[in-house]
N, C-alpha and C positions, 0 to 999 in steps of 0.2 A: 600493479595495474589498477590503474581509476576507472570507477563504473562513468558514466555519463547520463546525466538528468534521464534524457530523451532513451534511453536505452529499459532504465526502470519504468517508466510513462508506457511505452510499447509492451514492455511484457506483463504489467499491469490488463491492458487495456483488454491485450490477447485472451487471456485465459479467466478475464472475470470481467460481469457489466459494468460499468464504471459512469456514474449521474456525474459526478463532480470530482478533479484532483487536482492537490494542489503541492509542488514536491519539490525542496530545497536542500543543499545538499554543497559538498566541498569536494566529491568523489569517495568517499569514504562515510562518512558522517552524510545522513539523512534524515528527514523531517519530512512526513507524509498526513496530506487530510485526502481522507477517499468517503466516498457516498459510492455506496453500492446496495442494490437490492441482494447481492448474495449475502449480506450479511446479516439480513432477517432472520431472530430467533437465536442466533448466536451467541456466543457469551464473550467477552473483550477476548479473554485468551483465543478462543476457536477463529475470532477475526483476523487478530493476529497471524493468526498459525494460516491462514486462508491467504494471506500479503503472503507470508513467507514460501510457501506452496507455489504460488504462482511466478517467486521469483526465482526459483528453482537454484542453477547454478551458481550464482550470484552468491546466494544466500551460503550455501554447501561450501564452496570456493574461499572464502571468507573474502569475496571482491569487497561488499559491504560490509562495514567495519561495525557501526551501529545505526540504529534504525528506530526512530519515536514515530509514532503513529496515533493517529485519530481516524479509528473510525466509526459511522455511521450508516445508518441506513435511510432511504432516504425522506423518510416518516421521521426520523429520530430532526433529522437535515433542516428540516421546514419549521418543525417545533422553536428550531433555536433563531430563528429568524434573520 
């Protein structure tokens, strides 16, 4: 079974603030930039772990196969112009 773009975007959206995303993907294989103020204070792994959190079954399921990520917050966001 293939996740769909639109499907990780919603349950992103649901369960954490989301300034900016940006998410490509083959249904298995994904590439994620997210600007979230949850992720003030955090350390890359805990961000990490906060994506995967919220994408719950997905994640458990092994729907998604692999997952590269950038994230930011949105102080970090602006810095890089």
């Amino acid at each position: 079974m293939m996740v769909r773009l639109e499907d990780i975007e919603v349950a992103l959206r649901e369960k954490m603030p989301v300034s900016h995303l940006v998410l490509n993907g083959d249904g298995r294989h994904f590439e994620l930039l997210m600007v979230s103020e949850a992720f003030a204070g955090l350390s890359r792994v805990r961000r990490h772990q906060a994506v995967y959190g919220a994408l719950g079954d997905a994640m458990r399921d092994e729907l998604v196969h692999a997952l590269t990520m950038q994230t930011f917050t949105p102080e970090e966001w602006a810095q890089r112009g």
